[in-house]
N, CA, C and O of each residue as an XYZ file, in Angstrom:
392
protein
N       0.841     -1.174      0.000
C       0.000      0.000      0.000
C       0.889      1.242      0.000
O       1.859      1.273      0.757
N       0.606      2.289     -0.824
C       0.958      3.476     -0.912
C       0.669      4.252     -0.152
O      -0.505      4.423      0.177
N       1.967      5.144      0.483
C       1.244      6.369      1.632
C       0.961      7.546      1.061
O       1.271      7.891     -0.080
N       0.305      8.225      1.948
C      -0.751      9.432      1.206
C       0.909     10.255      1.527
O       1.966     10.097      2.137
N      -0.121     11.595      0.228
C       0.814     12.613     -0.045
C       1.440     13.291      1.440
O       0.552     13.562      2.247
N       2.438     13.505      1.758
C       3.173     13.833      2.872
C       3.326     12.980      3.689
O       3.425     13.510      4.795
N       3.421     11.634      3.751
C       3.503     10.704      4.795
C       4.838      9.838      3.925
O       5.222     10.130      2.793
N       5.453      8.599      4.891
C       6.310      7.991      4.537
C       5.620      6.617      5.763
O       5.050      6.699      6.851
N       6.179      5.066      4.605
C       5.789      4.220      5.500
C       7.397      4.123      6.136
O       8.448      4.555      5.662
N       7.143      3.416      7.334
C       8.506      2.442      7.993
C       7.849      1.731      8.505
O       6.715      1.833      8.972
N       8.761      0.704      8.425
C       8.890     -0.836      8.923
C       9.729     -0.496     10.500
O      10.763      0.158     10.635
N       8.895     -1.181     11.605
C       9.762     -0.953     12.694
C      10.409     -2.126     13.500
O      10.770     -2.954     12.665
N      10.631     -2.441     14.424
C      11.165     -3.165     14.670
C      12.877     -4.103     14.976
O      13.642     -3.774     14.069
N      13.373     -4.824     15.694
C      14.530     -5.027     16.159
C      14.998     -6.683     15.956
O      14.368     -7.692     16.274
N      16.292     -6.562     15.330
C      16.663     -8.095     14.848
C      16.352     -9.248     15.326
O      16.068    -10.317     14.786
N      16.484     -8.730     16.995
C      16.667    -10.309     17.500
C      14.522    -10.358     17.874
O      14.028    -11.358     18.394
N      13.818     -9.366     17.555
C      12.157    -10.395     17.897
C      12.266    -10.886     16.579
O      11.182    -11.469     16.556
N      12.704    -11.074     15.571
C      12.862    -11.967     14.753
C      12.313    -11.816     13.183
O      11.523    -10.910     12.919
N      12.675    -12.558     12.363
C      11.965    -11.732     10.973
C      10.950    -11.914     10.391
O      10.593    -13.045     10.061
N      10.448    -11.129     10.205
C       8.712    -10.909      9.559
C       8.091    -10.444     11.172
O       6.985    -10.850     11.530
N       8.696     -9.813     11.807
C       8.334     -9.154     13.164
C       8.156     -7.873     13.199
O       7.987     -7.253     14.249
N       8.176     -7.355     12.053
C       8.100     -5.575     11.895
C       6.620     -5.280     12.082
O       5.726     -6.058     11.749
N       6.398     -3.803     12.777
C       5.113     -3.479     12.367
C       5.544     -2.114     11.400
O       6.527     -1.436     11.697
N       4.783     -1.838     10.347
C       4.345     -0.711      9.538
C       3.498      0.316     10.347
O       2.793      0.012     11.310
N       3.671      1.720      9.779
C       3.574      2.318     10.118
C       3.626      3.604      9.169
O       4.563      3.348      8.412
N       3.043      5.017      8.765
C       2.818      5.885      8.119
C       3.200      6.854      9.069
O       2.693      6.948     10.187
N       4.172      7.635      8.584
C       4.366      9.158      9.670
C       4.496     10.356      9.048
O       4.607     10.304      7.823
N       4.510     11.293      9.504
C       4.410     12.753      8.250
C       6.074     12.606      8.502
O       6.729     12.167      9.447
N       6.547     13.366      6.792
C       7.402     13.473      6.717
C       8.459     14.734      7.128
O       9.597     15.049      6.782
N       7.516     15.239      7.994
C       7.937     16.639      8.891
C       8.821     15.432     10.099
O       9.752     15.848     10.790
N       8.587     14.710     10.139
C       9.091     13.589     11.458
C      11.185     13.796     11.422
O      12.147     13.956     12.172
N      10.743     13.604      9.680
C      12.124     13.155      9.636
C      13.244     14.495      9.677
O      14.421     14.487      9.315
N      12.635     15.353     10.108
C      13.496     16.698     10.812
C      13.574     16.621     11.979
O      14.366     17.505     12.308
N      13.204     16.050     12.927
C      13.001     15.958     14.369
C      14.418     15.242     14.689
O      14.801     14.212     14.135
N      15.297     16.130     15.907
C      16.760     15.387     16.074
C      16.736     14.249     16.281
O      17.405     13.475     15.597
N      15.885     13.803     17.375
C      15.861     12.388     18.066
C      15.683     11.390     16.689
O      16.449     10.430     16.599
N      14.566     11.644     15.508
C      14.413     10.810     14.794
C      15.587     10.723     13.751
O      16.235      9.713     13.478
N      15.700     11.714     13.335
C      17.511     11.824     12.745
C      18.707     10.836     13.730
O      19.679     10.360     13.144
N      18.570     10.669     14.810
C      19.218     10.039     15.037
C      19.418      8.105     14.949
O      20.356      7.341     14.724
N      17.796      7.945     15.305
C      17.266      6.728     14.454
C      17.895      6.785     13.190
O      18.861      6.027     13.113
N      17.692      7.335     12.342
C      18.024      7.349     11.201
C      19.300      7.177     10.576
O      19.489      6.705      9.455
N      20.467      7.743     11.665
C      21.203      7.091     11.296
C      21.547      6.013     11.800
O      22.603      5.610     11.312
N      21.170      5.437     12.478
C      21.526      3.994     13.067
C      20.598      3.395     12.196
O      20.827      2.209     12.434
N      19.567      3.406     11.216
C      19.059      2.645     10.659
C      19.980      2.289      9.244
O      20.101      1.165      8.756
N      20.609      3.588      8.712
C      21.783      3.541      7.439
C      22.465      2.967      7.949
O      22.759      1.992      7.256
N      23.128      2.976      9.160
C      24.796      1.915      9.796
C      24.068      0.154      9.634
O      24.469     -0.766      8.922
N      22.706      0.200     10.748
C      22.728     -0.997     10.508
C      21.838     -1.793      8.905
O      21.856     -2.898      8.364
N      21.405     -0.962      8.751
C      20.647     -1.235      6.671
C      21.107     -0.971      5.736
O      21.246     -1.608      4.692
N      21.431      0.148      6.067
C      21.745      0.818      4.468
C      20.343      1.303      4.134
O      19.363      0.659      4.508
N      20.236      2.388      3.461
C      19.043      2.561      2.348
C      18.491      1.950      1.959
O      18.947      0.886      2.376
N      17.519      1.682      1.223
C      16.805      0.581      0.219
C      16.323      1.708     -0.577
O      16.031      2.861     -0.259
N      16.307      0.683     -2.405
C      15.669      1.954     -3.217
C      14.823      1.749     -2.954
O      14.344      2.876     -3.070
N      14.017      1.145     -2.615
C      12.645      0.618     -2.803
C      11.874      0.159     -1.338
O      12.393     -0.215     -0.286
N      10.811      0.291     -1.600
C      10.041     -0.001     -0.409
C      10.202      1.097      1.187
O      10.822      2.160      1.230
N       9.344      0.348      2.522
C       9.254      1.309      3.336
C      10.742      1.243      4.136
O      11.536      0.317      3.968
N      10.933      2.179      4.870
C      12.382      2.635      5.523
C      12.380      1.943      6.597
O      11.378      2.115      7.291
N      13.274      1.096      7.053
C      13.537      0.306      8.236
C      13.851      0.359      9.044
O      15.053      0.108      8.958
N      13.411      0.682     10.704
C      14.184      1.302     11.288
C      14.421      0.397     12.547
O      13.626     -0.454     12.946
N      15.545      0.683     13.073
C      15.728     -0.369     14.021
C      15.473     -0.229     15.556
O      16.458      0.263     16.107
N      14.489     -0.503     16.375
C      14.516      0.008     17.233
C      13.092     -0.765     17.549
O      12.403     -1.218     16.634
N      12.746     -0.862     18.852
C      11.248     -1.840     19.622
C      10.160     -0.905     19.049
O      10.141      0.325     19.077
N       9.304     -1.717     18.548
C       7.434     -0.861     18.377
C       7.548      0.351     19.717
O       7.703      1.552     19.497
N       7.472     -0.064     20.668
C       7.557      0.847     21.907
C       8.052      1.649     22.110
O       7.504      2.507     22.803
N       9.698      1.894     21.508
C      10.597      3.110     21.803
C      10.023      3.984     20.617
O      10.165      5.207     20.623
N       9.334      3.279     19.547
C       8.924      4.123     17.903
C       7.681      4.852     18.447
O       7.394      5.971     18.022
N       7.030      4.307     19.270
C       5.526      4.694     19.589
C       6.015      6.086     20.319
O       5.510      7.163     20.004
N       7.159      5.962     21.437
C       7.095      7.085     22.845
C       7.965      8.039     22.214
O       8.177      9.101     22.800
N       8.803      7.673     20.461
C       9.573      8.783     20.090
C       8.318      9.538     19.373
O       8.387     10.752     19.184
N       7.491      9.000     19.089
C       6.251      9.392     17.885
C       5.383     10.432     18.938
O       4.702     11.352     18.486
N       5.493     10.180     20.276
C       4.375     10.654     21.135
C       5.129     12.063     21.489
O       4.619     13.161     21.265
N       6.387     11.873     22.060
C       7.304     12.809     22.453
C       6.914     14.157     21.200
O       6.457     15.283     21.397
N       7.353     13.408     19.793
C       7.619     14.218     18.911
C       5.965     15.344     18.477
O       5.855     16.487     18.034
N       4.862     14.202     18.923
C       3.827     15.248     19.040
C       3.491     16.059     19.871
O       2.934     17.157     19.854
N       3.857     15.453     20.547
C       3.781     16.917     22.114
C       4.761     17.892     21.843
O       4.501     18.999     22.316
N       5.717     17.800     21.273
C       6.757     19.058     21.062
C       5.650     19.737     20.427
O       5.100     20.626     21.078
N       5.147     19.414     19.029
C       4.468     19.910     17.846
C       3.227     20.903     19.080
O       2.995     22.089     19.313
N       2.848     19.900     19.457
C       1.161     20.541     20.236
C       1.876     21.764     21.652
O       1.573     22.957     21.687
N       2.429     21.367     22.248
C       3.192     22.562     22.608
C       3.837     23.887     22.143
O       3.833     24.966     22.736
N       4.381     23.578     20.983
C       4.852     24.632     20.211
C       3.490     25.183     19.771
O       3.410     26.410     19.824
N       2.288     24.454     19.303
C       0.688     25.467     18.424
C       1.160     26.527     19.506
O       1.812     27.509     19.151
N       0.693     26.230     21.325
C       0.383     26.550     22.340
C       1.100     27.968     22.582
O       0.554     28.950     23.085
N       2.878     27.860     21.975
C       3.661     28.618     22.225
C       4.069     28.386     23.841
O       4.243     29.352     24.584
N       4.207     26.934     24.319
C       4.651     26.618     25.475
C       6.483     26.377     25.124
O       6.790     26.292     23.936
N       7.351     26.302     25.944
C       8.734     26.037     25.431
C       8.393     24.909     25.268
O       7.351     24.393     25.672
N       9.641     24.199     24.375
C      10.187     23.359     24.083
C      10.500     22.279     25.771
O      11.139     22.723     26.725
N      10.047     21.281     25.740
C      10.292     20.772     26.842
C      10.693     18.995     26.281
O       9.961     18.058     26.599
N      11.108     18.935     26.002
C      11.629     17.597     25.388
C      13.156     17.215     26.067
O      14.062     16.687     25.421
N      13.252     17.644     27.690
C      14.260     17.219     27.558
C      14.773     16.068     28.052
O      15.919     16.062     28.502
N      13.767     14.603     28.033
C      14.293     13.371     28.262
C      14.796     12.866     27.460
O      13.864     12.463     26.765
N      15.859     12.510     26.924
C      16.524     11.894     25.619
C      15.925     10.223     25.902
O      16.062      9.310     26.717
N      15.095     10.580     24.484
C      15.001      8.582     24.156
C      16.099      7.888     24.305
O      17.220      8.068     23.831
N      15.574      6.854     25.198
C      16.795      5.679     25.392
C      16.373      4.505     23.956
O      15.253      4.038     24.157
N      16.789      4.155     23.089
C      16.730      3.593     21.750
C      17.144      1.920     22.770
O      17.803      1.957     23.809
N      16.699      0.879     22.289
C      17.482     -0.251     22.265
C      18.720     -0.774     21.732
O      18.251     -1.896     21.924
N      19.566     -0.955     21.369
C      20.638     -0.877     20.646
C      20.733     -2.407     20.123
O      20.935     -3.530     20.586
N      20.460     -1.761     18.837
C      19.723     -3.103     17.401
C      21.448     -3.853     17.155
O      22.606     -3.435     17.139
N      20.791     -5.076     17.005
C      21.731     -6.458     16.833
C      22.536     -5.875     15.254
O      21.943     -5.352     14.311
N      23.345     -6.031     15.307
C      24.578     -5.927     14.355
C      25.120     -7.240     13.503
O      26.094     -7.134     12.758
């Protein structure tokens, strides 16, 4: 399935729950400016590489993807508000099998 205009799929998920263990997922592509997710990101190129094709893989538990996804909307809904920036628990990531 194709994602709608401004969205991107990823595949989430971590080596060792095993393969064909990913869940999918659609996120706006405003996401992929967000530091914390940039930083996913590059641990997803060290441990993948790119793909031309298909959704972006990222390595890391459904759970840490869900509380970076939640984090990253509360920045957003805070900022409408004009509340500061309060993001300052750094995601602890799992650190994906090599």
């Amino acid at each position: 399935m194709k994602a709608k205009r401004g969205r991107l799929s990823v595949d989430v998920g971590l080596e060792e729950e095993g393969v064909g263990r990913t869940q999918r997922f659609t996120i706006p592509i405003s996401d992929l400016y967000h530091p914390q997710f940039r930083e996913l990101l590059e641990k997803a190129q060290e441990v993948f590489g790119f793909p031309a094709e298909g959704p972006l893989r990222l390595p890391c538990s459904v759970e840490d993807f869900l509380h970076l996804r939640w984090l990253i909307e509360r920045e957003a809904e805070n900022k409408q508000l004009g509340y500061p920036n309060n993001l300052a628990i750094p995601l602890l990531l799992k650190k994906a099998a090599t």
